[in-house]
MIBALO-159072 format. One line per 2 residues: number of its first residue (from 1); their letters; for each residue x, y, z of C-alpha. Coordinates in Angstrom, 2 decimals. Layout:
<sites>
NUM) A) X,Y,Z | ...
</sites>
This chain:
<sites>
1) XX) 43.67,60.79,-64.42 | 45.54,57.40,-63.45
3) XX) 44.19,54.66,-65.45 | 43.96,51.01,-64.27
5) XX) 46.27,49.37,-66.83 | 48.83,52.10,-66.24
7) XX) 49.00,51.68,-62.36 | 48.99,47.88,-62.50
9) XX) 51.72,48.33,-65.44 | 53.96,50.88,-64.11
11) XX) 55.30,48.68,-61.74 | 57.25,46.74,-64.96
13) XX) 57.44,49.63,-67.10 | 61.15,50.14,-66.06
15) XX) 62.08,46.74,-66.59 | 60.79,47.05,-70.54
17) XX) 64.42,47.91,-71.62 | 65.36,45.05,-69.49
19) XX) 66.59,42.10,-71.58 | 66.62,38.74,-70.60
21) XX) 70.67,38.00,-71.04 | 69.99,34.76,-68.45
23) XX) 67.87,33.28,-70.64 | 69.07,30.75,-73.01
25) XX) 67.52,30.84,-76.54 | 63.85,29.82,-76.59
27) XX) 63.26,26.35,-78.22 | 60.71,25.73,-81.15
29) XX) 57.55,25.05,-80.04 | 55.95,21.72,-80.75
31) XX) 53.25,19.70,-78.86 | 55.59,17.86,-76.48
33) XX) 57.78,20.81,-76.00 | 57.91,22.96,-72.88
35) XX) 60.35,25.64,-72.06 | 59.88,26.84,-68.17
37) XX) 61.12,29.50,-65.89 | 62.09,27.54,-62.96
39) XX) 63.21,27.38,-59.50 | 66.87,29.69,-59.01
41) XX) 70.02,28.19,-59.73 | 71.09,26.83,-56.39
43) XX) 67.70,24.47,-56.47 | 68.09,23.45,-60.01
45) XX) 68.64,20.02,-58.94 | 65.22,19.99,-57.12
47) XX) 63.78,21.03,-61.12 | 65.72,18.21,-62.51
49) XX) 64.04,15.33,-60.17 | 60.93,16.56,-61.18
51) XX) 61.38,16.67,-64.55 | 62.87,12.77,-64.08
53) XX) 60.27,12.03,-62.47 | 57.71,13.28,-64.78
55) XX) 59.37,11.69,-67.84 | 58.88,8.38,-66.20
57) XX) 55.25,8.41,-66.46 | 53.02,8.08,-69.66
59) XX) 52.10,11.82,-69.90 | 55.37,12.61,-69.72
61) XX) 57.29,9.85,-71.98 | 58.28,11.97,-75.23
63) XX) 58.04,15.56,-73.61 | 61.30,17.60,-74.10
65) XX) 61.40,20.26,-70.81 | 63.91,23.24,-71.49
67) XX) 63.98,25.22,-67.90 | 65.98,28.30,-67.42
69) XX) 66.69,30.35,-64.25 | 66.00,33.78,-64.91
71) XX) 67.18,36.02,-61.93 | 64.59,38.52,-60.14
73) XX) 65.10,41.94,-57.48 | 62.36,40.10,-55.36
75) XX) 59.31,38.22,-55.23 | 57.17,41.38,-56.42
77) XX) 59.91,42.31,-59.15 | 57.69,41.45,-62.39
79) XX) 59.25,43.29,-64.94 | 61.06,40.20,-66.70
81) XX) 57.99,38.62,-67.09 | 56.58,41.65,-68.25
83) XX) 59.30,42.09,-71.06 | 58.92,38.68,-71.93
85) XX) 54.81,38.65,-72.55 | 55.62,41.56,-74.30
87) XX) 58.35,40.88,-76.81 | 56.65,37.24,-77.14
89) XX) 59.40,35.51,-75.36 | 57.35,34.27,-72.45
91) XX) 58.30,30.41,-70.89 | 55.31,28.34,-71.19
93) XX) 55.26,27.89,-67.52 | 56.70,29.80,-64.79
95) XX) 57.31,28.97,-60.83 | 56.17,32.35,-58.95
97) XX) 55.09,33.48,-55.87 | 51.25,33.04,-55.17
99) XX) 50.79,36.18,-53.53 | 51.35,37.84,-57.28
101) XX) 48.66,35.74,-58.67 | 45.83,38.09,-59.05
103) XX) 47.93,41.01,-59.81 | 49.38,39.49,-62.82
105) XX) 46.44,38.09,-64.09 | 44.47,41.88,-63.61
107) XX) 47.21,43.21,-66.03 | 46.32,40.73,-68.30
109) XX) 50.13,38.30,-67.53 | 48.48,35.41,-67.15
111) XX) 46.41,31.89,-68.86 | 44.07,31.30,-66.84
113) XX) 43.45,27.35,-65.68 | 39.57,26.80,-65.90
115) XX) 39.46,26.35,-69.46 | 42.34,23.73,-69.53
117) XX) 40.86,21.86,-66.59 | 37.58,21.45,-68.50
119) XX) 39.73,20.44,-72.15 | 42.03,17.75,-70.13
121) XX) 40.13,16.84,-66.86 | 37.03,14.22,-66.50
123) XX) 36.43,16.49,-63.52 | 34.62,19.58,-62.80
125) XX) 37.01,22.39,-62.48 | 35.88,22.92,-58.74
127) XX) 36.57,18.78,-57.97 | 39.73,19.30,-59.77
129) XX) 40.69,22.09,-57.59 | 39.80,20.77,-54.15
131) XX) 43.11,18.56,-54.66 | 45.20,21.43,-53.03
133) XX) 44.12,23.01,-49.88 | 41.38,26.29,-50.36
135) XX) 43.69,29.20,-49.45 | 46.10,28.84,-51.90
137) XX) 43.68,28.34,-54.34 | 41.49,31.83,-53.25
139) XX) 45.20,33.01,-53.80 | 45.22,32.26,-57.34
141) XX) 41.63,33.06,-58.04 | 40.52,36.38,-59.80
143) XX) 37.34,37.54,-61.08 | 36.08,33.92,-60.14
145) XX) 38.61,31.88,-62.16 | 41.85,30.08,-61.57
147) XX) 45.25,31.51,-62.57 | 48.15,29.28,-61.48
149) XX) 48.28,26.04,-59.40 | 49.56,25.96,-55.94
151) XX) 52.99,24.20,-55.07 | 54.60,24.99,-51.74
153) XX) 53.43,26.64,-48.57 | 54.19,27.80,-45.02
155) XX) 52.61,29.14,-41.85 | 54.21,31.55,-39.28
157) XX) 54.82,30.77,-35.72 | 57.75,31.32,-32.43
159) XX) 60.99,30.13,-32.39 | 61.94,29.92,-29.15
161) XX) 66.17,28.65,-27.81 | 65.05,26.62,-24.89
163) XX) 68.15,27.03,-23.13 | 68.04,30.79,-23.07
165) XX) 64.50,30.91,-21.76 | 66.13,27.99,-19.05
167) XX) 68.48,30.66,-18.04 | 66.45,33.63,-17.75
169) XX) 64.09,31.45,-15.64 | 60.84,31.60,-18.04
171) XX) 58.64,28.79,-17.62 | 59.05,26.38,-20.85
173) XX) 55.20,25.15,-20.44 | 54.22,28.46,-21.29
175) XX) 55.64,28.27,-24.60 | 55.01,24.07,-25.07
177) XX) 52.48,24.24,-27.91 | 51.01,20.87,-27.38
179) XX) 49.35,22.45,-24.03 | 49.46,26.44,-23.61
181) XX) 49.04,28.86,-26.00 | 51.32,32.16,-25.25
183) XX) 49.58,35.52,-24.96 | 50.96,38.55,-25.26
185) XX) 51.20,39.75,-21.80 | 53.16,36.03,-20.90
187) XX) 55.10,37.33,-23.79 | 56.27,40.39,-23.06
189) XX) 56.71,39.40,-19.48 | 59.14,36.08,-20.55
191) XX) 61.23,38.95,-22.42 | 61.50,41.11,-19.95
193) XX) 63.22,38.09,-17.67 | 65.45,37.30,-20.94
195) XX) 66.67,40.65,-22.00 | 70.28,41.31,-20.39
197) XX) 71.85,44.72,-20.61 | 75.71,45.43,-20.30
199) XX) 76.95,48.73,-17.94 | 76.95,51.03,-21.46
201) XX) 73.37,50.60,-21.66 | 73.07,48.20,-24.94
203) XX) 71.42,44.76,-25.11 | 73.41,42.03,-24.74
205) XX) 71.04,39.33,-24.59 | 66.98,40.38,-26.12
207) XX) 64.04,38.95,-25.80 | 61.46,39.36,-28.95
209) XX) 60.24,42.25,-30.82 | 56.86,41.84,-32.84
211) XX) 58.76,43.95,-36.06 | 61.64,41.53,-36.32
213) XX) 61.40,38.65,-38.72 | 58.61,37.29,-39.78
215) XX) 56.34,40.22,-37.56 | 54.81,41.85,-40.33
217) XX) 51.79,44.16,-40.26 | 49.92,41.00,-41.76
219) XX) 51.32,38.41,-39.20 | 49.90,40.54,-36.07
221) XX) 46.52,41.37,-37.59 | 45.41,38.10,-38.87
223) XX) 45.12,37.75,-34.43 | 43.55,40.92,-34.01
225) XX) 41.20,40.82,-36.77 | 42.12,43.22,-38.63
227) XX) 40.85,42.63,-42.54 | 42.59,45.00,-45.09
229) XX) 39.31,44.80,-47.30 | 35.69,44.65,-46.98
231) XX) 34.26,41.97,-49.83 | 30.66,43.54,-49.38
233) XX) 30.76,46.65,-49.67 | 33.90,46.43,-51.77
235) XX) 36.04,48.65,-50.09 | 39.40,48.97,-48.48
237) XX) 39.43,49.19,-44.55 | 43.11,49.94,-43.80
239) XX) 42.24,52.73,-40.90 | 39.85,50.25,-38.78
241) XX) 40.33,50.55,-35.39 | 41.95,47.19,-35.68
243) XX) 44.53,48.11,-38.00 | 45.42,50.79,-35.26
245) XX) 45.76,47.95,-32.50 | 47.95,46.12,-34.76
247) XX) 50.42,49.83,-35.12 | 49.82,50.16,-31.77
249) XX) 51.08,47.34,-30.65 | 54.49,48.04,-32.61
251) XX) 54.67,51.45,-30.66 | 54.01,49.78,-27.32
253) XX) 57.00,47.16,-27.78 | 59.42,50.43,-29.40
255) XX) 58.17,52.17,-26.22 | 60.20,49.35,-23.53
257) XX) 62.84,48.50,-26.36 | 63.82,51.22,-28.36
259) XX) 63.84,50.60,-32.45 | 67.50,52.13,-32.21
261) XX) 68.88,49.63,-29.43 | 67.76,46.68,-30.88
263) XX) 68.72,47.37,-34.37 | 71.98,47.99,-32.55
265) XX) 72.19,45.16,-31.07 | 71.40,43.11,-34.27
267) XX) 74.20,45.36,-35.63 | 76.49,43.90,-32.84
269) XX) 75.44,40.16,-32.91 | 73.38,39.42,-36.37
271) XX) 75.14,42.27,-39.37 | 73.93,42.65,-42.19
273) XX) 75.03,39.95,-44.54 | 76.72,37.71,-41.97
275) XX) 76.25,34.25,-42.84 | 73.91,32.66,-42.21
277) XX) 75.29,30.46,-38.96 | 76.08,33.46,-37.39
279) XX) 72.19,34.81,-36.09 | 71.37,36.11,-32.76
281) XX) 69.55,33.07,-32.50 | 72.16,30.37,-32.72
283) XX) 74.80,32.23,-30.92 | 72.03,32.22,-27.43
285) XX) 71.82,35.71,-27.44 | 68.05,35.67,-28.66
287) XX) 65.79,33.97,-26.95 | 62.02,34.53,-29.27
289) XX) 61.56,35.29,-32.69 | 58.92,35.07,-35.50
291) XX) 59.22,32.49,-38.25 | 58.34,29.77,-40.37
293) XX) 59.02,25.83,-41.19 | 61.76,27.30,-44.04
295) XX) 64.14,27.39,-41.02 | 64.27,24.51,-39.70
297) XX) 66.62,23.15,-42.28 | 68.86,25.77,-41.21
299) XX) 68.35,25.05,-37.68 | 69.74,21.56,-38.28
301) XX) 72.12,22.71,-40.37 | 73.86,25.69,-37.88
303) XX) 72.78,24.30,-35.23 | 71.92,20.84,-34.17
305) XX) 72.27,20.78,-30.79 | 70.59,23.90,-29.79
307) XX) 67.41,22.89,-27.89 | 65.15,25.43,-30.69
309) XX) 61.78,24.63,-30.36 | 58.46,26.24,-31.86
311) XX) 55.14,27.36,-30.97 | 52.10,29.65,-31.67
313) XX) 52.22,32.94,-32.16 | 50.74,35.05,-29.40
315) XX) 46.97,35.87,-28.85 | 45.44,38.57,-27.09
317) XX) 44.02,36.45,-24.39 | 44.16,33.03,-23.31
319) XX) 41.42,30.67,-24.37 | 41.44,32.76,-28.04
321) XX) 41.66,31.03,-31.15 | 45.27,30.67,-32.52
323) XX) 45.79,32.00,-36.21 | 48.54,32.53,-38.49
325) XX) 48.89,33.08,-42.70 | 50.55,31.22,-45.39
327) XX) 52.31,32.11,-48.42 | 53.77,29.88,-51.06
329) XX) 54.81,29.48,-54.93 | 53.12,28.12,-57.55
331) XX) 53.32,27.34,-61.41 | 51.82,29.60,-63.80
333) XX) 51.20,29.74,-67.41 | 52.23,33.30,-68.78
335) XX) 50.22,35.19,-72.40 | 51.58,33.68,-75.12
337) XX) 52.55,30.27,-74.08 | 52.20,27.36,-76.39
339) XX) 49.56,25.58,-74.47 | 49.26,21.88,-75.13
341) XX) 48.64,18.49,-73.26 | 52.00,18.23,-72.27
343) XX) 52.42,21.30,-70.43 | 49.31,20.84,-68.47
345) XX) 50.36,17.37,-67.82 | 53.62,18.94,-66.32
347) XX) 52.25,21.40,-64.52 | 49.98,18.78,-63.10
349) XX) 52.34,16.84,-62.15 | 54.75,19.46,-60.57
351) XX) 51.86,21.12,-58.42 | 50.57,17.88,-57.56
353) XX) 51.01,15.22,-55.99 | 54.14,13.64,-57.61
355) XX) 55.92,17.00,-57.99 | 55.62,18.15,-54.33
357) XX) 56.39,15.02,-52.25 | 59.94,15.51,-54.32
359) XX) 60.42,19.30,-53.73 | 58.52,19.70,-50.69
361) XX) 60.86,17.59,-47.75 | 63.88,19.24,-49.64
363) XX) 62.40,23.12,-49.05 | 61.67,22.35,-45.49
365) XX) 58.22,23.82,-46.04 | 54.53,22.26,-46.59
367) XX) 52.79,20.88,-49.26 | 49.18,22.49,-50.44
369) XX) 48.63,19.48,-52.39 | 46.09,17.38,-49.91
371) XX) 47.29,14.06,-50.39 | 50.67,15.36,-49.81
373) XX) 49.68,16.98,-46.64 | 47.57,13.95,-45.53
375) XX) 50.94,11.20,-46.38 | 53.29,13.77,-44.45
377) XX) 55.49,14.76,-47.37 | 57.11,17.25,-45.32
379) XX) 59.70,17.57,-42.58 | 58.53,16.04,-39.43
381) XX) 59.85,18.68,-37.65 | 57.36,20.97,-39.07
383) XX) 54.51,19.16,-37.48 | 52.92,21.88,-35.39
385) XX) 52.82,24.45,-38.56 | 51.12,21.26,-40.58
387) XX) 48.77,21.20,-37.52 | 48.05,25.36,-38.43
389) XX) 47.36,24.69,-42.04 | 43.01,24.29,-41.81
391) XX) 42.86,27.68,-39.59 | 45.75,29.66,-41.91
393) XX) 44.81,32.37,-44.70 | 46.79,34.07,-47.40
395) XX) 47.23,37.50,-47.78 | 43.67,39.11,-49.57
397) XX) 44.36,38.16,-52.74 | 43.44,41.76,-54.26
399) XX) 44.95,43.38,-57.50 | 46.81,45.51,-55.74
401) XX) 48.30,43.44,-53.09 | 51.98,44.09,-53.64
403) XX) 51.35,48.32,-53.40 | 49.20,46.94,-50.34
405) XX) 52.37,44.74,-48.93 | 54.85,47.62,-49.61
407) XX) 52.42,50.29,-47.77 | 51.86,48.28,-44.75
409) XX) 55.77,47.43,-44.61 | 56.80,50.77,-44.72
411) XX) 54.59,52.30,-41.77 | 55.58,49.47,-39.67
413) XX) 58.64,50.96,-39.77 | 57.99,54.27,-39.41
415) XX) 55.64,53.77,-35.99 | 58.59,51.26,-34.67
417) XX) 60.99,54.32,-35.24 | 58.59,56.38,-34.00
419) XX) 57.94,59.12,-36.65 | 54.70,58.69,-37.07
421) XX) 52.12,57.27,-34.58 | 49.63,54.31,-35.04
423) XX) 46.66,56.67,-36.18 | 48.68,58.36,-38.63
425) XX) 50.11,55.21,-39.97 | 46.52,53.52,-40.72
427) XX) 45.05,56.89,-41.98 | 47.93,57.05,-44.96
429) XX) 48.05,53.35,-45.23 | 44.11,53.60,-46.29
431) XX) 44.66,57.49,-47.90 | 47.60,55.50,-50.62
433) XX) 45.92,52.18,-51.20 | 41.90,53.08,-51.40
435) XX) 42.08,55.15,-54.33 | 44.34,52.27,-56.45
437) XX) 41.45,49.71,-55.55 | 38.75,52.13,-57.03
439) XX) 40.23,50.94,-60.32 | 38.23,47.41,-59.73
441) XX) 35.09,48.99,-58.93 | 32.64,45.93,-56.87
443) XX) 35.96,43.54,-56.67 | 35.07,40.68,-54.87
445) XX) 37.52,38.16,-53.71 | 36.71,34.00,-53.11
447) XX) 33.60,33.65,-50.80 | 35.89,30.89,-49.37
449) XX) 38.70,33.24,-48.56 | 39.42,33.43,-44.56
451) XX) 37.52,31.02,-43.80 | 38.98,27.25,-42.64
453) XX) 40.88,25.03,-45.39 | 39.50,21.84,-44.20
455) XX) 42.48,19.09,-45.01 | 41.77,15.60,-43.08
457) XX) 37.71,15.84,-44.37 | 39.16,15.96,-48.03
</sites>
């Protein structure tokens, strides 16, 4: 019988023989010494203001900050960190992504923060922690106590070129945030006006398609209340009824425009590593799609003087309550790490306040950080996904989230293909991921998560 360290280890065991050639040599620890797995190489400079920035202050005078970049398959690829808790070559902090909070600290990857808040902080650990805004917090929070701090965040919403929906003779005020919220039926009917097809029968202009992008399985049932687990009774509910409007509503859009076709016509105007000024997008040829603030800095970049705009992501009916989710990085401390003042006071400083009104404006994302949020250290472009922030979630923060992720992901495909049908998809999404959750018998996640991350009351 599976046991629960080998699932949740598994994942890494491949990566054991990996070594860590990108890594320089790890420097002696002393109390004012921190070595730290940082951003990638392309946003090193980003690191290095911090790191300025933080030896300018008191707490951060005589502190000696070694950072390396150490490459990754993707943001649920663990298995250098694994080899590095391991072989005792962990960093003493790390910049990860959230969503693999509590599945690194249920395989035992992770420091967790309570006890350092209550060594170094005149403040309870739950004042100290209502500094960054609640849902990235739940998303660091397992068994009831803190295991990272939040940095960065996002929300999902519409991106919408004006000047095709002009064209195809949509009306804009159904997509102007600031007084209509879409539904899905003005949805699908604006695309139906947009899409253009040529005398062979292929799209040569498209409208939307809720798989593209940023339309995963997550995005569409955070609307349509679908919850992946319930935190009474402890169990997974992957085939509600709800997941199977969420499948279904994949299947519905594949029925009118055919998986094939569109990927074809992505194929045609959008390859596969094109760069990344040539999009459907920029070139007018797509009029919707599903994103997040991250591209608006390539908006401005590729295209500054298309008329792309932004706006909520679709409800069911009008008058219903908008919704989207957030994800988001954050700084860890991994087993092993030589844990003193200093490093908290840089990982403090990073995740907080000081630390993201440097990185934050250059990502083109948001801050978690309150204060940050509150003083607009962000682009002001990416007002309306600021203004989604107290009604946004995170994914469930659940032990298994990334085999969750991965299971969801691939039926999504499979129904937009169709190959399998919504029903089937939710039955073997629940049939894979139930049985790995009965390995945390009575998990319960935050009593705060899904509920509103109140920001201006704070």
């Amino acid at each position: 019988m599976i046991s629960r360290r080998s699932f949740l280890a598994g994942a890494g065991a491949a990566g054991a023989a990996v070594g860590l050639g990108a890594c320089a040599s790890s420097p002696a620890a002393g109390p004012n010494v921190v070595s730290y797995w940082g951003l990638g190489a392309a946003d090193v400079d980003k690191d290095n203001q911090v790191i300025d920035a933080f030896k300018k202050t008191d707490a951060g005078k005589n502190a000696e900050i070694y950072v390396d970049q150490v490459p990754s398959s993707g943001v649920a690829d663990m298995s250098q960190i694994i080899t590095a808790v391991r072989g005792g070559t962990a960093p003493d902090v790390w910049w990860m992504d959230r969503f693999n909070g509590v599945q690194n600290a249920s395989i035992g990857l992770l420091e967790p923060i309570d006890p350092l808040i209550e060594k170094y902080e005149d403040v309870s650990p739950e004042e100290f922690k209502s500094q960054w805004i609640q849902f990235a917090i739940d998303e660091l929070t397992y068994d009831g106590t803190l295991y990272g701090l939040p940095s960065t965040t996002d929300a999902r919403g519409l991106l919408y070129n004006e000047d095709v929906l002009k064209d195809a003779g949509v009306d804009l005020g159904l997509f102007d945030w600031t007084k209509h919220v879409i539904t899905w039926d003005e949805l699908g009917e604006a695309c139906e006006k947009i899409v253009k097809i040529d005398k062979k029968g292929n799209y040569e202009r498209f409208g939307f398609a809720p798989w593209l992008s940023e339309g995963w399985p997550y995005t569409w049932g955070f609307g349509l209340d679908a919850q992946a687990y319930d935190n009474k009774t402890s169990t997974v509910t992957l085939d509600s009824p709800e997941w199977e409007s969420v499948y279904k509503l994949y299947a519905d859009w594949a029925e009118m425009y055919p998986y094939a076709s569109v990927d074809a016509f992505f194929a045609t105007y959008q390859p596969p590593n094109a760069p990344p000024s040539q999009t459907a997008m920029f070139s007018g040829r797509l009029g919707v799609d599903t994103t997040g603030p991250w591209q608006i800095s390539a908006n401005e970049k590729y295209a500054p003087k298309l008329p792309l705009k932004y706006t909520y992501l679709p409800v069911a009916k009008e008058g219903d309550p908008t919704y989207t989710w957030s994800g988001g990085q954050c700084l860890v401390i991994p087993k092993g790490a030589n844990i003193t003042k200093t490093l908290w006071e840089f990982m403090k400083f990073y995740a907080g306040y000081g630390g993201q009104s440097i990185v934050v404006p250059q990502f083109g994302n948001l801050p978690t950080n309150i204060k940050a949020i509150q003083e607009k250290k962000y682009n002001p472009k990416a007002e309306i996904f600021r203004k989604m922030l107290p009604n946004s979630t995170s994914r469930p923060p659940l032990p298994v989230g990334s085999a969750m992720w991965d299971t969801l992901t691939r039926t999504k495909s499979s129904v937009a293909l169709g190959s399998s049908t919504a029903k089937q998809a939710v039955e073997s999404n629940q049939q894979l991921i139930a049985p790995k959750m009965e390995l945390f018998p009575g998990y319960k996640m935050p009593d705060t998560y899904g509920k509103p991350s109140p920001i201006d009351s704070k």
